[in-house]
N, C-alpha and C positions, 0 to 999 in steps of 0.2 A: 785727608792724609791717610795714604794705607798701612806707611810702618812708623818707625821709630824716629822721631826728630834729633835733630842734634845742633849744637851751636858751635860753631869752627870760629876761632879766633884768627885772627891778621895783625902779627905785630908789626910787620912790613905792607907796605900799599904795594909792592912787586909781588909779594905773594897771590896778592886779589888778581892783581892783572893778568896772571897769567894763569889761574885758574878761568877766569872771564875769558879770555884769549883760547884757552884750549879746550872748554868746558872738561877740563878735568878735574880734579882733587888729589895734590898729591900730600903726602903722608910722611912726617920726619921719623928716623927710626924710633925718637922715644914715644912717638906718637903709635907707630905702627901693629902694637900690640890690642889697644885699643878702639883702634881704626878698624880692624879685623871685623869687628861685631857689624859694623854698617852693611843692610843689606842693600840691592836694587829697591827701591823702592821706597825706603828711609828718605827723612826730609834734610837739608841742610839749611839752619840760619848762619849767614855769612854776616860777621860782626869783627868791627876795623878800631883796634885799640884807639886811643886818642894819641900814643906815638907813633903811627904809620904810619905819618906825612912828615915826622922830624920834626914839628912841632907842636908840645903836649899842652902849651900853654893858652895857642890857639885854638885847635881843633878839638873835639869834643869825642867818646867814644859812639860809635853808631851799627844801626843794622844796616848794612849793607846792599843786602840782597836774600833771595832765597833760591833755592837748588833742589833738583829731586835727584837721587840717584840712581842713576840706569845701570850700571854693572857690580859685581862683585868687585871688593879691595883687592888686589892681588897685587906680590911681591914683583917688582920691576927687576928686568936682566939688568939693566945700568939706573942708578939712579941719576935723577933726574935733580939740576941745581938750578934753584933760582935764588938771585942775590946771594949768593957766594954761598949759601946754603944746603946740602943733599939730601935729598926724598928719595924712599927708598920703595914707598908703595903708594899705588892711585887706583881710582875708581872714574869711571864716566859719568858726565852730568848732563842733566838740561836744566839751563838755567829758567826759573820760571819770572825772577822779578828781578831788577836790579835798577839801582838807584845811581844817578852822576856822581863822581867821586864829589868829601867833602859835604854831601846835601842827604844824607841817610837822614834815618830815623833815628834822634839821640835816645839811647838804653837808660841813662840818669832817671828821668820823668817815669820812665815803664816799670823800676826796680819793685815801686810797692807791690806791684799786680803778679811779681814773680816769688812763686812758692820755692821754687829749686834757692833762693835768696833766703839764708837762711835771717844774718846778718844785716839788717838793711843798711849800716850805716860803714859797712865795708865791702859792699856789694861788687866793688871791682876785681876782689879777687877770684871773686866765683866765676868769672869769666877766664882768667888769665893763662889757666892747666891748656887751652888749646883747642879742645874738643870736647863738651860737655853732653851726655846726653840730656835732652828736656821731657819733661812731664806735657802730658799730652794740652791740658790747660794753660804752659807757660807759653808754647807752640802755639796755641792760638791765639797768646794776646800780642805776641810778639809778631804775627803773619798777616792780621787785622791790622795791625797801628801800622804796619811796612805795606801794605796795600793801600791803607787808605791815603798816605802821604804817596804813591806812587800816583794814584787816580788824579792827588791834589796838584803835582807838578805838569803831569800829561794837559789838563787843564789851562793851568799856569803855562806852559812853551806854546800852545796853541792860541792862546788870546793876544 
C-alpha cells in the first residue's frame, strides 16, 4: 500500500452496489469534508454494517471488499442519489477484492488485532462515523484476513 488506508462504512447494501457498479466512491456532504483528505493512491476497506441488508439480527457486520483510489475527491456539478440519498462528492476506484454479498469477512473476531479499537467491548461504534482512517498495522490485518477468505471462496466455487 503506497498511501493512506481508510475504512468506508455502508449502512445501506445500495450504497456498496453502486459503488461496485461504478467503481466509484461517492461522498455524503457530512462526509465531504473529510473525504477531502483521500488521495489517488490511498486504500479503501469497504465494511457493510450488519443493518445493510434490513436484517441486524441475521446478518453480521463484515469487510467487504477493498479499493485503491485512482483519482482525487472532487466536488460533483449535481450530486449524485443513491437510495433516496445525496452525494455530493466522488473519487475513482479500482476495485482490488471483493467478496459475494453476505459472505465477507466478519469484523467481530478481527476487533482484538485492531489498535484504532480503542474500546474492545464497544468496538462497533468505531466503525459507525463512515470513514475512518486506519493505522498502517490495522490495514494490514484487516487486507490479510480479506484475502485470505477471498483465496478460500475462489477455491471453494472451483471444487
Amino acid at each position: 500500500m503506497a498511501g493512506t488506508a481508510w475504512l468506508v462504512a455502508f449502512g445501506e447494501i445500495e450504497g456498496l452496489r453502486w459503488v461496485l457498479a461504478h467503481e466509484r466512491m461517492a461522498f455524503s456532504p457530512g462526509l465531504s469534508r473529510r473525504a477531502a483528505r483521500i488521495q489517488p493512491g490511498d486504500a479503501l476497506v469497504l465494511y457493510v454494517t450488519r443493518g445493510a441488508f434490513h436484517n441486524p439480527t441475521r446478518d453480521r457486520s463484515q469487510i467487504a471488499g477493498l479499493a485503491s483510489v485512482k483519482s482525487p475527491v472532487t466536488r460533483l456539478r449535481r450530486p449524485v442519489v443513491i437510495d433516496g440519498r445525496e452525494f455530493t462528492s466522488a473519487c475513482d476506484l479500482e476495485i482490488d477484492v471483493v467478496l459475494p454479498e453476505r459472505q465477507g469477512l466478519p469484523v467481530e473476531p478481527l476487533v482484538v488485532n485492531l489498535s484504532f479499537v480503542k474500546r474492545k467491548e464497544v468496538w462497533g461504534g468505531y466503525f459507525r462515523s463512515g470513514l475512518v482512517q486506519l493505522p498502517d498495522r490495522d490495514f494490514r490485518t484487516l487486507s490479510k484476513a480479506l484475502e485470505r477468505l477471498a483465496g478460500q471462496q475462489k477455491r471453494t466455487s472451483r471444487a
